[in-house]
N, C-alpha and C positions, 0 to 999 in steps of 0.2 A: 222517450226511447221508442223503436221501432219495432212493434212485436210481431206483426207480420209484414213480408216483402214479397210478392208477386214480378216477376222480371222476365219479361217478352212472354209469357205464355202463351202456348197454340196446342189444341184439343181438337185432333180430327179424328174424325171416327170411316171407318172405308163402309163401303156399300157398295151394292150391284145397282146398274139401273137397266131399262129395258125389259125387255122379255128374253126367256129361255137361258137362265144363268145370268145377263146381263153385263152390262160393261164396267171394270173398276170405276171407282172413282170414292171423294173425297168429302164427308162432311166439313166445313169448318167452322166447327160451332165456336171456337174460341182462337183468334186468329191476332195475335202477338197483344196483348193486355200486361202492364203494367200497372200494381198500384201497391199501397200499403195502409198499413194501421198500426197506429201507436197505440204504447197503451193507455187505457181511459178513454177511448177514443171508440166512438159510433163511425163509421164509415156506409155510408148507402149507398148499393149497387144496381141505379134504375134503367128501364127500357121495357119496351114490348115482348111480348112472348115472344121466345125464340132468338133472342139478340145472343145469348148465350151464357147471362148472369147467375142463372142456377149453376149452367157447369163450369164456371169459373169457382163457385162453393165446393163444387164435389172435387175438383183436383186437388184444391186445397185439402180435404179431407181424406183424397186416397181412395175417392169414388168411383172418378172418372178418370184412365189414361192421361198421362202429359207427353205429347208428342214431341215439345221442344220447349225451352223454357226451363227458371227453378223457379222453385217455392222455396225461400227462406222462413224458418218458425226462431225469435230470438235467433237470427243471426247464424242459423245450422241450414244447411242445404237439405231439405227432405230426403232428396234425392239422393243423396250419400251417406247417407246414418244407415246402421247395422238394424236386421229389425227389430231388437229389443230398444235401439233409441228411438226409432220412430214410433213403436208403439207408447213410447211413453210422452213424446212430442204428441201425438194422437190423443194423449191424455187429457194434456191440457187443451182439446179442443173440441169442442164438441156443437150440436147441431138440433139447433129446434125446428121442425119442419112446417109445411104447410097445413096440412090437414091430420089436427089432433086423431082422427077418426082412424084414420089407415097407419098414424104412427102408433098406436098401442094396441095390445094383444088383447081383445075382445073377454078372453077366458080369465085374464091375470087381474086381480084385486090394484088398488091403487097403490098400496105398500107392494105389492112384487113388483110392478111394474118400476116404479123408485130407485129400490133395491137392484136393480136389475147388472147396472155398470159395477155395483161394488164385490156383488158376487159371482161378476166375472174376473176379477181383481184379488178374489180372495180375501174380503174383508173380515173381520171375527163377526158372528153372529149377534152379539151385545151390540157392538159399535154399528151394525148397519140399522138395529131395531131404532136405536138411537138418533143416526143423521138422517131416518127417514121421518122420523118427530119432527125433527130442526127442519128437514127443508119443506113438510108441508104446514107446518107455521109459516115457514119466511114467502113462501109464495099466494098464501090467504088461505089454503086447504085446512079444512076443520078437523078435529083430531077422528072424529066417527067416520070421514070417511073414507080411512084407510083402508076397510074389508072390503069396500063396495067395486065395481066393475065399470070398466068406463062407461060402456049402456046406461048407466043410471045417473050421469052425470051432465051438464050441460055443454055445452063448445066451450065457452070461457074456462071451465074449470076444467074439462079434457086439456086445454093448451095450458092450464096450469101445471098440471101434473109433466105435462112435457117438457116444460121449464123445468121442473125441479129434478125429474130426470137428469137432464141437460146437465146442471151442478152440481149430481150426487158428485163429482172425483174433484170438485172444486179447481177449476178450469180457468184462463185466461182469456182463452177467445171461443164466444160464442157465435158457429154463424149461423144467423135467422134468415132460413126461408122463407120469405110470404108468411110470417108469423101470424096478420092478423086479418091474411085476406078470406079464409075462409068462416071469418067471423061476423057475427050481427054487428053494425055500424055502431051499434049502443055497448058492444062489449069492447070493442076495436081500441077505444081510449082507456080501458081498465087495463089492457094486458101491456099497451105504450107504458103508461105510466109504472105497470108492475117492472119492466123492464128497466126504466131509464130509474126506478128505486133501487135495481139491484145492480145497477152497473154504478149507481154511489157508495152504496155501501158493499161491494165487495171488488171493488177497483175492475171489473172486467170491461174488454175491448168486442166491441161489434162487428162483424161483416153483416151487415143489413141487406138482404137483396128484398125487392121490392117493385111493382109496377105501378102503385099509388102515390103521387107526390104530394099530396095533401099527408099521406101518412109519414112519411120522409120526414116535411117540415119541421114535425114536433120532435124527434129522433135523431135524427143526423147532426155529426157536425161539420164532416166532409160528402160531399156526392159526388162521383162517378157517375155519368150518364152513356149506357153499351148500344150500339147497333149494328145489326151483324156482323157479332163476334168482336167489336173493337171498340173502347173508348175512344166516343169524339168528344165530352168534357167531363173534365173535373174541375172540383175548386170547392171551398172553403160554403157552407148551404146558403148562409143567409148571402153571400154577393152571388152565388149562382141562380136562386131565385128572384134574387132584386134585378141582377143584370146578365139574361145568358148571351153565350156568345153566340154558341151553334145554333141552326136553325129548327134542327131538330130537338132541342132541349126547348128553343121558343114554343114546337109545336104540342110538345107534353105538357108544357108549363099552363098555352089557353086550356088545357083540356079539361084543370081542377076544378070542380067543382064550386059554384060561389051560394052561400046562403041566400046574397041579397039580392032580388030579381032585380032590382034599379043599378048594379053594378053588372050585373050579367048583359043585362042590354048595352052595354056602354064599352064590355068589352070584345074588343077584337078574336073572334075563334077562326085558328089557325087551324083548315084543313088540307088535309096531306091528300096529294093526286096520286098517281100512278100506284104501281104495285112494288111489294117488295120481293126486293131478289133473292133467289134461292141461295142459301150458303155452298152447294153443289158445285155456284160458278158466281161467285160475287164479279160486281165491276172490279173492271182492275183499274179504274181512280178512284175517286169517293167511293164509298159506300153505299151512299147517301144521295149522290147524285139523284139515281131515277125518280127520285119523289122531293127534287131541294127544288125552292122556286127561286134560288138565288143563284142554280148550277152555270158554270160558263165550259167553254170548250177545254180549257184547264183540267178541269173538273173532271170529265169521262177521260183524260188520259194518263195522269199523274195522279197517287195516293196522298194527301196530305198528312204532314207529320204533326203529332201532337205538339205545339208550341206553346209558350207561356205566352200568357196576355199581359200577366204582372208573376211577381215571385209567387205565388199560390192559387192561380187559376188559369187552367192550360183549355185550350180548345182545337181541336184540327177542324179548317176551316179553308181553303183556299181563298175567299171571299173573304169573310171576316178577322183573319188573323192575319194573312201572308200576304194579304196587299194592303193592309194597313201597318205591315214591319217596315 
């Protein structure tokens, strides 16, 4: 079943540019994105900074403006629920950010900080003393260190506490901001794993945004790959890492990182020329064009439409998909 649906979304944000007040004009950091999550389901939403995959998270959340587009939650239109339903759609959704440091409140103990969503909810004071026991067992936090302050704690175990936060109202969809990029590489497989333990045992659904496809790998089960502002692939992880279409998915793909210097040398790294274009005034064909080394005249004047390559892996490609249809 479908517990989140995404459908055409676009998120512009206006701006002056120039001097002396400046001339309108138009961010488009999110410019027509479809996609969805089931539930049980990790879904990874990759690209470079600035493609627009954080604020494709925060519309979802009611963070960031929707300029056109719905966000469907189980099947309800955000966009038309009264605000007591969507706060409780809102409920079920909640958000672990990137930098444990700047998501918690410096001054607040590890039990307030916890507590925090239930006694905004109006929980009884028993029951919150209680599910904050339960969720810092279930995420590895030891029972001493309820009174203490995030200062005293490490990165791993700040992002712990953010986790557990995240599930005080025991929630459906959580979406992970760059969960584990502000992390030591040695902690980065402790909080995956804490994650992919608690979406077994408590059935929950992922929007995973993320710019590391090494960390994806272990995580996802669908990826989406954004470039300004728009998916050019999706599909199913393990055929989109074994076989991408876009060239821009090939170009993220040489980037990961390889243990074995004898495979590092032997692989091919794909780098990317030109510059990227401002969301201000994207190309009006590709996106992707100004930096594709596969771009033809097609290309800088016609948009390509996301098409399937097969029933569960779509690519927009002029080159690789619409002249091999």
């Amino acid at each position: 079943m479908t517990l989140l649906r995404i459908e055409d979304l676009h998120v512009h944000f206006p701006v002056r540019t120039g001097r002396f007040g400046g001339t309108p004009a138009l961010v488009r950091a999110v410019d027509g994105v479809s996609l969805s999550v089931a539930e049980n389901e990790t879904l990874a939403v990759v690209g470079e900074s600035g493609c627009g995959k954080s604020t494709t998270g925060n519309a979802v959340l009611g963070l960031a403006p929707v300029t056109a587009g719905r966000i469907l939650f189980e099947g309800q239109d955000l966009a038309g629920l009264d605000a007591r339903a969507r706060q409780k759609a809102w409920r079920e959704m909640q958000v672990v950010f990137q930098d444990p440091v700047s998501a918690l409140n410096p001054r607040r103990t590890i039990a307030q900080s916890i507590a925090e969503p239930m006694i905004i909810h109006k929980w009884a004071a028993a029951k919150i003393t209680a599910r904050v026991n339960e969720l810092m067992s279930l995420v590895g936090l030891n029972p001493d260190q309820r009174d203490r302050r995030p200062g005293a704690l490490s990165g791993g175990q700040r992002q712990r506490v953010v986790i557990a936060r995240a599930l005080a109202l025991n929630p459906k969809l959580v979406i992970c901001d760059e969960p584990v990029s502000a992390l030591d590489v040695s902690i980065q497989s402790q909080i995956l794993n804490l994650l992919m333990r608690l979406q077994r045992e408590l059935g929950l659904s992922y929007l995973f945004i993320a710019h590391d496809l090494s960390v994806v790998r272990h995580i996802a089960d669908r990826v989406a790959v954004m470039y300004l502002g728009v998916v050019v692939e999706e599909g199913p992880a393990l055929e989109l890492f074994a076989t991408p279409i876009h060239p821009y998915t090939e170009a993220l793909l040489s980037a990961i990182p390889l243990p074995d210097p004898h495979m590092r040398d032997r692989r091919d790294r794909i780098v990317l020329e030109g510059d990227l274009p401002s969301p201000l005034e994207p190309p009006a064909g590709c996106p992707f064009v100004t930096r594709c080394p596969l771009a033809e005249d097609r290309c800088s004047q016609e948009r390509p439409k996301l098409l399937a390559v097969n029933p569960s892996h779509k690519a927009r490609c002029h080159v690789r998909v619409t002249n091999s249809n």
